[in-house]
PyMOL Python script that loads the backbone (N, CA, C, O; Angstrom):
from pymol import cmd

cmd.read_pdbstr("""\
ATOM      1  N   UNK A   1     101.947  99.134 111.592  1.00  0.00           N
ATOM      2  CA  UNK A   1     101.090  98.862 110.466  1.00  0.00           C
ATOM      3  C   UNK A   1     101.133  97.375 110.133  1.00  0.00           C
ATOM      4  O   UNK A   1     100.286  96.649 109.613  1.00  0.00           O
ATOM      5  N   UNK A   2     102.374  97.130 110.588  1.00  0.00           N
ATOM      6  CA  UNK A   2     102.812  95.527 109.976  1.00  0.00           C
ATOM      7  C   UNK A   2     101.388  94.365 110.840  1.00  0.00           C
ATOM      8  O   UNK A   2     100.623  93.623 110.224  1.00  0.00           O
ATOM      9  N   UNK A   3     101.428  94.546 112.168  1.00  0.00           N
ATOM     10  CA  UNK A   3     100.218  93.718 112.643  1.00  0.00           C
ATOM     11  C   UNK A   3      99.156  93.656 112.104  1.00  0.00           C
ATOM     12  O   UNK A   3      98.462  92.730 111.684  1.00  0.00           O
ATOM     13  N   UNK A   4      98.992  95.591 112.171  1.00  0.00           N
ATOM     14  CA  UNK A   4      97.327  95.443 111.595  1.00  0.00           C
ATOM     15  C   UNK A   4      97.105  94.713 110.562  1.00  0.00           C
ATOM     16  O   UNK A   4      96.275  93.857 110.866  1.00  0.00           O
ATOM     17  N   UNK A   5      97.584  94.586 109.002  1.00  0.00           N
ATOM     18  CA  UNK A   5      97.626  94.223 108.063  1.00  0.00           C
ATOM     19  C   UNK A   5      97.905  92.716 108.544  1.00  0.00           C
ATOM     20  O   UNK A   5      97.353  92.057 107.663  1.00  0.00           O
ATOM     21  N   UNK A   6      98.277  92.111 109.159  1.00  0.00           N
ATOM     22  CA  UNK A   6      98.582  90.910 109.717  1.00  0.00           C
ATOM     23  C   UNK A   6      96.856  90.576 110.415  1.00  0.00           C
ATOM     24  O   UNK A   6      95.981  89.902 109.872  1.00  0.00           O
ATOM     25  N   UNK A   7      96.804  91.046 111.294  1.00  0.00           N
ATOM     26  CA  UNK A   7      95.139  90.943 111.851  1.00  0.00           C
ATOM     27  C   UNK A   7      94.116  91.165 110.672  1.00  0.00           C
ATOM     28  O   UNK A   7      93.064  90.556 110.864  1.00  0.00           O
ATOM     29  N   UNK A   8      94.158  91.778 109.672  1.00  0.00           N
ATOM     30  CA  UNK A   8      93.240  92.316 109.050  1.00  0.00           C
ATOM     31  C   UNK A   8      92.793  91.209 108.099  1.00  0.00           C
ATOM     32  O   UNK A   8      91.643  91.137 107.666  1.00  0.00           O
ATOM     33  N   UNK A   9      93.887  90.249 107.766  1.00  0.00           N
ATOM     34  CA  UNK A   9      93.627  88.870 107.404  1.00  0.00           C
ATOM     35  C   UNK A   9      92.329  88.206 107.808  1.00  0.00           C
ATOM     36  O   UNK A   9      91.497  87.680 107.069  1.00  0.00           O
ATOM     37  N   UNK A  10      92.320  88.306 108.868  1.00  0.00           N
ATOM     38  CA  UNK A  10      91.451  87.426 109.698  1.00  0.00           C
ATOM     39  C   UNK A  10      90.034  88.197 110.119  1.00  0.00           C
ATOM     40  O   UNK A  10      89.201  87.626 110.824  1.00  0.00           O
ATOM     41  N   UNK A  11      89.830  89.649 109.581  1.00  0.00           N
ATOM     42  CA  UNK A  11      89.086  90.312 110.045  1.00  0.00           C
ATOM     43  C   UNK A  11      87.749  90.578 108.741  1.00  0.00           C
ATOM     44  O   UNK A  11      87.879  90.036 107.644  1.00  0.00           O
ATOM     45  N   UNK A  12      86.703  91.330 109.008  1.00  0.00           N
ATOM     46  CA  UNK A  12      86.125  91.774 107.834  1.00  0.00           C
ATOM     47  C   UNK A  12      86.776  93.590 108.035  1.00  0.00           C
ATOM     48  O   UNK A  12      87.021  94.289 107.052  1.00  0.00           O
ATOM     49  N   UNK A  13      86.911  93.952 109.115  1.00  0.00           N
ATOM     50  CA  UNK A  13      87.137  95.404 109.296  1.00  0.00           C
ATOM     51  C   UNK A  13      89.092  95.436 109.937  1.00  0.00           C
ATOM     52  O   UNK A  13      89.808  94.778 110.692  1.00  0.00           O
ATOM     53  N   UNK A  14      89.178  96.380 109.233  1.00  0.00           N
ATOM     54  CA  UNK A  14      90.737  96.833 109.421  1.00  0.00           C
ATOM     55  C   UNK A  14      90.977  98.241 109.554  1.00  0.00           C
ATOM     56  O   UNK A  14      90.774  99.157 108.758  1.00  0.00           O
ATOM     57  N   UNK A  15      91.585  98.233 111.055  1.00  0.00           N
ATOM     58  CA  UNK A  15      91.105  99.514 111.622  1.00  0.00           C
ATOM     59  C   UNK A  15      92.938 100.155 112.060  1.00  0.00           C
ATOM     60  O   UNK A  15      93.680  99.744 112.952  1.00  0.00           O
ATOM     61  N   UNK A  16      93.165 101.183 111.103  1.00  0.00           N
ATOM     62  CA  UNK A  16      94.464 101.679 111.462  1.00  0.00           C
ATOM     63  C   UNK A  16      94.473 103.339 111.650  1.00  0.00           C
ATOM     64  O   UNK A  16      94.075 104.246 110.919  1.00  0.00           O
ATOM     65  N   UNK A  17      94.982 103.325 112.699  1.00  0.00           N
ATOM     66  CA  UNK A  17      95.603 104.540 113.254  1.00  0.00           C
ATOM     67  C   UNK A  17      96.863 105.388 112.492  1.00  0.00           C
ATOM     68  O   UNK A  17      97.983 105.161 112.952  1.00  0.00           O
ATOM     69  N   UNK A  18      96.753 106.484 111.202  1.00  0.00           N
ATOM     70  CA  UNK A  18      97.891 107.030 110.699  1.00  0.00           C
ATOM     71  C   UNK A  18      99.250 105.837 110.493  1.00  0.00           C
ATOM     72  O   UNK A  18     100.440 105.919 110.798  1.00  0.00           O
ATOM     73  N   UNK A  19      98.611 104.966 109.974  1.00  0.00           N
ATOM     74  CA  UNK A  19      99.432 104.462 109.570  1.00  0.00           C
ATOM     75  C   UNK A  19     100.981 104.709 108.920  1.00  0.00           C
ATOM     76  O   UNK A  19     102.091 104.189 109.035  1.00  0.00           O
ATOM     77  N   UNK A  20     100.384 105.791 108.192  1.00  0.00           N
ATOM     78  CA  UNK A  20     101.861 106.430 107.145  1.00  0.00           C
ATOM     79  C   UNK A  20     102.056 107.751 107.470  1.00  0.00           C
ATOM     80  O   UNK A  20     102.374 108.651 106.693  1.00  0.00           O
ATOM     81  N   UNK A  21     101.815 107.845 108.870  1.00  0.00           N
ATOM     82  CA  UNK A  21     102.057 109.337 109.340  1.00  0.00           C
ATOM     83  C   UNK A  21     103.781 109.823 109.500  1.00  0.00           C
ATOM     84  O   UNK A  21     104.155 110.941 109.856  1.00  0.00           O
ATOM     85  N   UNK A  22     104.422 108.986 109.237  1.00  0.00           N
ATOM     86  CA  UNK A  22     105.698 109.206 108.766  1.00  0.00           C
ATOM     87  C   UNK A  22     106.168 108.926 107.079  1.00  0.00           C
ATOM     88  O   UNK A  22     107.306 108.495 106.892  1.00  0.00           O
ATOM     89  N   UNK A  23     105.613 109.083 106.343  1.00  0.00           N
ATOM     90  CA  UNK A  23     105.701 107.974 104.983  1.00  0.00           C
ATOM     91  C   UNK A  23     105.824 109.769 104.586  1.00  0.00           C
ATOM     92  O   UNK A  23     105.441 110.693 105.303  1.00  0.00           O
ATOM     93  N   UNK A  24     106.775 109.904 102.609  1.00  0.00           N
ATOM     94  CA  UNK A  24     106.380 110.980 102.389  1.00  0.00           C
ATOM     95  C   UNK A  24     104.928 110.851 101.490  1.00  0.00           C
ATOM     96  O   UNK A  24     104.266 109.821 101.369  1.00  0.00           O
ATOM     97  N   UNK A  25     104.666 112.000 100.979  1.00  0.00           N
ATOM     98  CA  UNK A  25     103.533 112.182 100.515  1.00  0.00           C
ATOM     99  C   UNK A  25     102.956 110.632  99.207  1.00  0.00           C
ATOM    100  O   UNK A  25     102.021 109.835  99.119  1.00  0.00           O
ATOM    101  N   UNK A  26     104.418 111.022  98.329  1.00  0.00           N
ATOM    102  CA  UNK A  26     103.952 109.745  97.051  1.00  0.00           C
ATOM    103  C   UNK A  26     104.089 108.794  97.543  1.00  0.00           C
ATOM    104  O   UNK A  26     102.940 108.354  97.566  1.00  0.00           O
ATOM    105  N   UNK A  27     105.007 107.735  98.220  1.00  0.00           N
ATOM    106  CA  UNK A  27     105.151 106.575  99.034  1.00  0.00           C
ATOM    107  C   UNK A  27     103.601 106.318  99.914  1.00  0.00           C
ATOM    108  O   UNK A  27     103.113 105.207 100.121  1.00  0.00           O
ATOM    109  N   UNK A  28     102.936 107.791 100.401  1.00  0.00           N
ATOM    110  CA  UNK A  28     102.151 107.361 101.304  1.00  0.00           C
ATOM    111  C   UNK A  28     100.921 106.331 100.411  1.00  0.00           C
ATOM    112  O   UNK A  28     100.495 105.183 100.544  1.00  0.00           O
ATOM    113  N   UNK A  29     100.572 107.915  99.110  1.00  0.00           N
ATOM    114  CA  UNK A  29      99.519 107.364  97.949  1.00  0.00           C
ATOM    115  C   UNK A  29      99.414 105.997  97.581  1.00  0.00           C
ATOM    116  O   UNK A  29      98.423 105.293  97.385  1.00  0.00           O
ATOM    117  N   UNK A  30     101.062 105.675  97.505  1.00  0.00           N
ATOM    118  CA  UNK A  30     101.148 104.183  96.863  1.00  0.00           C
ATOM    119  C   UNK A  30     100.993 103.036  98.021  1.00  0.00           C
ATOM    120  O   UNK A  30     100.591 101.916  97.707  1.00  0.00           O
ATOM    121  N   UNK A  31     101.343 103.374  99.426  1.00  0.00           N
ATOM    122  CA  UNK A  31     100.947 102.811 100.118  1.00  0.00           C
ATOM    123  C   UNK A  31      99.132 102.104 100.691  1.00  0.00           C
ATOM    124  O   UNK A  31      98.765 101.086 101.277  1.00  0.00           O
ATOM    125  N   UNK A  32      98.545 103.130 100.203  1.00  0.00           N
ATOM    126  CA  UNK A  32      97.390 103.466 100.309  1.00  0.00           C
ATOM    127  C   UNK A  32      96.620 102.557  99.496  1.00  0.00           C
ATOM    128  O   UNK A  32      95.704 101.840  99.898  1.00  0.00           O
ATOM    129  N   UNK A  33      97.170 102.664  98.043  1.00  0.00           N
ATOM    130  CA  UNK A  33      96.504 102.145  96.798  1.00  0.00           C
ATOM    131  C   UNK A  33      96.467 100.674  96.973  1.00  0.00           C
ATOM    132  O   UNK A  33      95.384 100.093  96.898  1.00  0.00           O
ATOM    133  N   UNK A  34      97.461 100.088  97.179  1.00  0.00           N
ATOM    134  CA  UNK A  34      98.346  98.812  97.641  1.00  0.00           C
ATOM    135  C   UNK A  34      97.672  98.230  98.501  1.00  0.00           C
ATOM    136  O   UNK A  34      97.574  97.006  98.405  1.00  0.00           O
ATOM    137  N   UNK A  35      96.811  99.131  99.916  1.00  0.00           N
ATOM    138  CA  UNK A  35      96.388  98.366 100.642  1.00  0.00           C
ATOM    139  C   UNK A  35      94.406  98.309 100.376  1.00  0.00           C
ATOM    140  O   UNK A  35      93.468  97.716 100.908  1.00  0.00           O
ATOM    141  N   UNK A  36      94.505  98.855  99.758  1.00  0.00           N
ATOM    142  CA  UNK A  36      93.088  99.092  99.281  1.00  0.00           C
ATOM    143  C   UNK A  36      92.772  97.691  98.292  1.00  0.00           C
ATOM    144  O   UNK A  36      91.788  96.956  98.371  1.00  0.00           O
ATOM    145  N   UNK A  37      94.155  97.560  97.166  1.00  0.00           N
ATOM    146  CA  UNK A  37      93.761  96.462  96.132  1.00  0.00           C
ATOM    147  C   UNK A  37      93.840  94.904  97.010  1.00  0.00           C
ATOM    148  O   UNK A  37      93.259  93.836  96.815  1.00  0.00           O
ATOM    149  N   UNK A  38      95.004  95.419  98.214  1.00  0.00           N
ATOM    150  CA  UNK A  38      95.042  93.569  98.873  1.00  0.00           C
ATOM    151  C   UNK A  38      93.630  93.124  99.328  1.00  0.00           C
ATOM    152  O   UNK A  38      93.009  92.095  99.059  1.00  0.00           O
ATOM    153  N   UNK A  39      93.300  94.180 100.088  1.00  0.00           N
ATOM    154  CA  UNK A  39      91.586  93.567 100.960  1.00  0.00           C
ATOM    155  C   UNK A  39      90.298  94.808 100.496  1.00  0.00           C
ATOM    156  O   UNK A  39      90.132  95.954 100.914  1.00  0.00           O
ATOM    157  N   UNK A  40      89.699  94.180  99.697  1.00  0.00           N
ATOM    158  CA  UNK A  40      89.146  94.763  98.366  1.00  0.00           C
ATOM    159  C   UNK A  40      87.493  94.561  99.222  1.00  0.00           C
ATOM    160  O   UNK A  40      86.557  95.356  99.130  1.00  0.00           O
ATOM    161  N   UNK A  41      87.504  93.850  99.668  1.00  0.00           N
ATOM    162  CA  UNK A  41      86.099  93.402 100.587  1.00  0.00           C
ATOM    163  C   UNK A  41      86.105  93.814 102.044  1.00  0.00           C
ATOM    164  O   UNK A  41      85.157  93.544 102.782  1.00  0.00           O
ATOM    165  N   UNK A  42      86.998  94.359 102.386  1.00  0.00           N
ATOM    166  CA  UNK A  42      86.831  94.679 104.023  1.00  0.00           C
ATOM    167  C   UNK A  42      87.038  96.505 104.444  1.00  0.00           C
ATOM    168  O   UNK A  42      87.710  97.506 104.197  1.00  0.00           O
ATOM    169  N   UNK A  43      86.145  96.092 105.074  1.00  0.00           N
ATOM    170  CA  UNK A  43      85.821  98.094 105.646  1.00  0.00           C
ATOM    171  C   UNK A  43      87.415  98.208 106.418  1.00  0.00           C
ATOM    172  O   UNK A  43      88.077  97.507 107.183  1.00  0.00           O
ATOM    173  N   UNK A  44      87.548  99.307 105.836  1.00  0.00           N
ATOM    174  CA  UNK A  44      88.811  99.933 106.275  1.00  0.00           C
ATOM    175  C   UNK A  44      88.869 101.179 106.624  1.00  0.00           C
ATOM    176  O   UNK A  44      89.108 102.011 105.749  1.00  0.00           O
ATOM    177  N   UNK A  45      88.656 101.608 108.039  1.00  0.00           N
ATOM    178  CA  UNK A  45      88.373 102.698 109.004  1.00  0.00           C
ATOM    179  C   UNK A  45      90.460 102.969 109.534  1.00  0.00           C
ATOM    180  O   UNK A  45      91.269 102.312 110.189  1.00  0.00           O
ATOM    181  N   UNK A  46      90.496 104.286 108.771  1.00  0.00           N
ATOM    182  CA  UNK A  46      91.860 104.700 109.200  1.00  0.00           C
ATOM    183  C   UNK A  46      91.621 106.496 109.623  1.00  0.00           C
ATOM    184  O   UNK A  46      90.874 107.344 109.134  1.00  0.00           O
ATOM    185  N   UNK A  47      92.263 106.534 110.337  1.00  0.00           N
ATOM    186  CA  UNK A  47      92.666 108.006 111.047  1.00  0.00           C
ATOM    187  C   UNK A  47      93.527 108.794 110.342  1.00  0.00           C
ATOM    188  O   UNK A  47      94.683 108.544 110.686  1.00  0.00           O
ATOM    189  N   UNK A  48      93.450 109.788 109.355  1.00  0.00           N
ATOM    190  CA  UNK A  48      93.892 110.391 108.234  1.00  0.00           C
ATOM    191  C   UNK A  48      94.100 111.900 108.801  1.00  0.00           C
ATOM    192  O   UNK A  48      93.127 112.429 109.337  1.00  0.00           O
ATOM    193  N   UNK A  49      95.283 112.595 108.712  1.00  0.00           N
ATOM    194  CA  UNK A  49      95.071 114.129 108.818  1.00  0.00           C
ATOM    195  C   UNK A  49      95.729 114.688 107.131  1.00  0.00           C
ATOM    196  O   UNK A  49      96.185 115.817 106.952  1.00  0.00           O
ATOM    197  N   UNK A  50      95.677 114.094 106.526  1.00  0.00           N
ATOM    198  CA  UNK A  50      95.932 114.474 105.391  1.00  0.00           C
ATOM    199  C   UNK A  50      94.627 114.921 103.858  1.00  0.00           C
ATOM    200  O   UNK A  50      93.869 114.171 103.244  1.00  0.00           O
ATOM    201  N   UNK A  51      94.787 115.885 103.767  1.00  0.00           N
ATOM    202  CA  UNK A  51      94.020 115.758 102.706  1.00  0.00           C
ATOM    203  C   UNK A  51      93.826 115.134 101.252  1.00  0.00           C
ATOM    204  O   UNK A  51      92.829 114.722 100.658  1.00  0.00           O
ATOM    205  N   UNK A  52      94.951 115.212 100.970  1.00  0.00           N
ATOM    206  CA  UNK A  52      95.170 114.238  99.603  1.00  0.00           C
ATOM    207  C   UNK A  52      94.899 112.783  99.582  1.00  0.00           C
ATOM    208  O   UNK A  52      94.872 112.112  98.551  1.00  0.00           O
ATOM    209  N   UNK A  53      94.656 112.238 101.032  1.00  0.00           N
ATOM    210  CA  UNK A  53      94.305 110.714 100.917  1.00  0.00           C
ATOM    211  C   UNK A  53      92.994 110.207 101.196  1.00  0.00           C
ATOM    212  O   UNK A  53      92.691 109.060 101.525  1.00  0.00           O
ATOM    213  N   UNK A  54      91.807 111.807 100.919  1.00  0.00           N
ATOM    214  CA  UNK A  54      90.453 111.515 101.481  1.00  0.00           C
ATOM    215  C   UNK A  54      89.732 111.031 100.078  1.00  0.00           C
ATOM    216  O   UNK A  54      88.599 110.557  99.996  1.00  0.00           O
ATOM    217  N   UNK A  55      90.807 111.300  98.812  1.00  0.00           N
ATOM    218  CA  UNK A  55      89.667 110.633  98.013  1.00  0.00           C
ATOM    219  C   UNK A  55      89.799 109.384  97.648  1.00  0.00           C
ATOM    220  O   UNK A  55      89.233 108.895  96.670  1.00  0.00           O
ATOM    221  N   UNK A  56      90.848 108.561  98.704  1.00  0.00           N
ATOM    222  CA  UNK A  56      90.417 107.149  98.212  1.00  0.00           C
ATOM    223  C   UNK A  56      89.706 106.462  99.071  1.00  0.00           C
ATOM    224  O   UNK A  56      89.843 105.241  98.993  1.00  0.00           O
ATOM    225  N   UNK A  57      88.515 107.137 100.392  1.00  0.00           N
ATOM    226  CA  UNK A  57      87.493 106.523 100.712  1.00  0.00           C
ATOM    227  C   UNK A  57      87.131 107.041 100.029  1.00  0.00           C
ATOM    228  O   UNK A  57      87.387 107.947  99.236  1.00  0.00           O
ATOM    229  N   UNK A  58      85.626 105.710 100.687  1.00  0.00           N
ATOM    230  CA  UNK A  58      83.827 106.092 100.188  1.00  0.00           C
ATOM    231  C   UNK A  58      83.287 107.094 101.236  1.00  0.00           C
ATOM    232  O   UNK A  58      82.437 107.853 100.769  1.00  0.00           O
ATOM    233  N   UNK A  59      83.477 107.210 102.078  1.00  0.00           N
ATOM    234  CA  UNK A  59      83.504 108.289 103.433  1.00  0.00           C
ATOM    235  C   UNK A  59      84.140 108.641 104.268  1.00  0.00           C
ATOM    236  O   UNK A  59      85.107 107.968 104.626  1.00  0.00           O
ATOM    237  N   UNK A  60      83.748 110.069 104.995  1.00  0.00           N
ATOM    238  CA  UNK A  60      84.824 110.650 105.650  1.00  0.00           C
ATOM    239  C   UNK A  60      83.858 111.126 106.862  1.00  0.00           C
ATOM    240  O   UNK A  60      82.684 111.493 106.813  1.00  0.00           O
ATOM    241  N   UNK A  61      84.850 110.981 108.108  1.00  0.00           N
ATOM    242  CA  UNK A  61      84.153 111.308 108.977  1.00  0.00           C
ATOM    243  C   UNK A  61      85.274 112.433 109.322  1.00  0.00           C
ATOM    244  O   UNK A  61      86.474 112.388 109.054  1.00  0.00           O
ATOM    245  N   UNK A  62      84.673 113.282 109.879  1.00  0.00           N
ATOM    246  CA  UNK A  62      85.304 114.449 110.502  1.00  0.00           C
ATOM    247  C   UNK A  62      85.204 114.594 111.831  1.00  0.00           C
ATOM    248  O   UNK A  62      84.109 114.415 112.364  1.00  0.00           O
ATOM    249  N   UNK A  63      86.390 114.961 112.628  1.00  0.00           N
ATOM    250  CA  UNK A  63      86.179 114.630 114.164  1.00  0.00           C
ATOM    251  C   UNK A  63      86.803 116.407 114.572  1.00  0.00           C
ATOM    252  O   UNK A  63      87.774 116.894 113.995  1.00  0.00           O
ATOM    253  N   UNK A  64      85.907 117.225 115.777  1.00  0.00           N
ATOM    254  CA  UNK A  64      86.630 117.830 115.878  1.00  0.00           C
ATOM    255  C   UNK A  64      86.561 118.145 117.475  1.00  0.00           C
ATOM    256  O   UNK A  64      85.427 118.400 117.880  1.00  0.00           O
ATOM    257  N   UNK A  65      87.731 118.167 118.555  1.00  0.00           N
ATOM    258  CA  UNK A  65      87.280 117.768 119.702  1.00  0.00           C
ATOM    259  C   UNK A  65      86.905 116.695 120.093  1.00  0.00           C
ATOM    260  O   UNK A  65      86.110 116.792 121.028  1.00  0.00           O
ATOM    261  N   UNK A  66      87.172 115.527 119.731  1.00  0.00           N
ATOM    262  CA  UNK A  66      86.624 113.754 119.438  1.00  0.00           C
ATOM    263  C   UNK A  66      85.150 114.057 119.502  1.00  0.00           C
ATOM    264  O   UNK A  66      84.390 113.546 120.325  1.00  0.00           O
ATOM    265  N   UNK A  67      84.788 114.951 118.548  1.00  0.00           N
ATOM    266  CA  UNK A  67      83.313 114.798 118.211  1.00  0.00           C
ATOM    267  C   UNK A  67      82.888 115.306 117.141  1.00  0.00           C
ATOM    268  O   UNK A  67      83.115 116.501 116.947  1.00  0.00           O
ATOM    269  N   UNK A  68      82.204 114.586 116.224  1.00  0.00           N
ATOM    270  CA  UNK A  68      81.480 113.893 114.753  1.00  0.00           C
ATOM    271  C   UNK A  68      81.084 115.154 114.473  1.00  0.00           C
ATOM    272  O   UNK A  68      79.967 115.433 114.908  1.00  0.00           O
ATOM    273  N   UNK A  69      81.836 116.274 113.694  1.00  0.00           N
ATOM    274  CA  UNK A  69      80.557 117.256 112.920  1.00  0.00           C
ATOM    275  C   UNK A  69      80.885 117.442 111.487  1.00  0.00           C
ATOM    276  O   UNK A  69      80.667 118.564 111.030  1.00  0.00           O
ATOM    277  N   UNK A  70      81.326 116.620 110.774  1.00  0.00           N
ATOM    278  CA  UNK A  70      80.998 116.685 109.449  1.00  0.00           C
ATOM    279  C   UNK A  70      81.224 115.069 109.136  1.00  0.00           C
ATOM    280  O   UNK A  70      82.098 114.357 109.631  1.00  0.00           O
ATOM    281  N   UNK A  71      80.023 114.613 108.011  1.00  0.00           N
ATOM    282  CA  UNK A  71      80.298 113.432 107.703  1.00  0.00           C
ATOM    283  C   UNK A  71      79.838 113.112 106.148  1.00  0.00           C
ATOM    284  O   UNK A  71      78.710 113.536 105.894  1.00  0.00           O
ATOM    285  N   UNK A  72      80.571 112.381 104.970  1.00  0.00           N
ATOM    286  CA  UNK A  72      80.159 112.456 103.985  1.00  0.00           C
ATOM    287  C   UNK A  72      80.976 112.256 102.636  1.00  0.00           C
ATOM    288  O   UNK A  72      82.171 112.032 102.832  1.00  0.00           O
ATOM    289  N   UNK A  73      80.649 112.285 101.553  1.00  0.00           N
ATOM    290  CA  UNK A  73      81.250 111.966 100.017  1.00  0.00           C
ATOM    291  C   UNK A  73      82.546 112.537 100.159  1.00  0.00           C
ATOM    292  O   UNK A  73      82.391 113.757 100.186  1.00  0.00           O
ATOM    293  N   UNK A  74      83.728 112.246 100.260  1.00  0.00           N
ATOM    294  CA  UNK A  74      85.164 113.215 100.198  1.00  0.00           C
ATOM    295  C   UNK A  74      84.929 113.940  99.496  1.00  0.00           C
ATOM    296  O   UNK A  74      85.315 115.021  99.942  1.00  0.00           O
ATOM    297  N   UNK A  75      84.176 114.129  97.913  1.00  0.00           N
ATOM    298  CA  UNK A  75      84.478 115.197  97.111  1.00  0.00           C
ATOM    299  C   UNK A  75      83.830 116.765  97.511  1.00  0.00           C
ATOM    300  O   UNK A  75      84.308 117.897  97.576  1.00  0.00           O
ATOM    301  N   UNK A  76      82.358 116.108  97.755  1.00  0.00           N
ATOM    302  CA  UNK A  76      81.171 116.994  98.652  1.00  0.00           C
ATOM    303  C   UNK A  76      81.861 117.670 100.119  1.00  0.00           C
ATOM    304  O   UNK A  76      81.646 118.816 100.513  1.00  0.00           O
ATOM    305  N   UNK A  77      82.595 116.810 100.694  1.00  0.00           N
ATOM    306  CA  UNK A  77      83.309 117.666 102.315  1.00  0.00           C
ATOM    307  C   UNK A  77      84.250 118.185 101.517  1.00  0.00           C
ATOM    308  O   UNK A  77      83.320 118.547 100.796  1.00  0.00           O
ATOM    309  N   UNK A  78      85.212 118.576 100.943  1.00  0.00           N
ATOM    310  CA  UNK A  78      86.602 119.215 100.393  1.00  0.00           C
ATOM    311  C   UNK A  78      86.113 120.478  99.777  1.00  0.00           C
ATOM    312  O   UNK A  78      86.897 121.425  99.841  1.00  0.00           O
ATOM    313  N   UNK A  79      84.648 120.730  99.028  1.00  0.00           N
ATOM    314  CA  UNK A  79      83.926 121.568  98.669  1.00  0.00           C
ATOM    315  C   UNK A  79      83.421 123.041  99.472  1.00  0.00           C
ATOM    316  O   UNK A  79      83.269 124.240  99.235  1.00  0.00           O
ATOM    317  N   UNK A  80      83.240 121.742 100.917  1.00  0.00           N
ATOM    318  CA  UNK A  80      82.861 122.987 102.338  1.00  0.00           C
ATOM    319  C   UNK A  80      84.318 123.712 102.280  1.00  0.00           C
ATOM    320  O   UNK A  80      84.578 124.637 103.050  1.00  0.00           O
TER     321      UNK A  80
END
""", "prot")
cmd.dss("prot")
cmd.show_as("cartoon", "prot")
cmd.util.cbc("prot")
cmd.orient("prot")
């Protein structure tokens, strides 16, 4: 995580892979929040299997089989 956030400096897009896929649940939230307030202007595309951390995007893509079939408002997909 430490690079990405290191690259992401220099980037408009910051692109992380489960970053806190070892983190527990509250550590993860606060992790989350933390990196959201540092780079406030840059698209941030992360790989999430958690549900509790879909409502701090603006969208969610759903992959199943590495292929796209649900996409949309976190509150609206959690509903399906």
């Amino acid at each position: 995580m430490a690079r990405g956030l290191l690259m992401g400096e220099q980037s408009s897009i910051l692109l992380l892979d489960e970053p806190t896929s070892s983190v527990d649940g509250m550590n993860e939230s606060k992790i989350y929040q933390r990196l959201l307030e540092k780079f406030p202007d840059k698209c941030i595309i992360c790989s999430i299997h958690k549900l509790h951390l879909v409502d701090l995007f603006d969208e969610v893509c759903v992959l199943e089989n590495g292929k796209l079939v649900e996409r949309g408002i976190p509150k609206e997909l959690l509903k399906k």
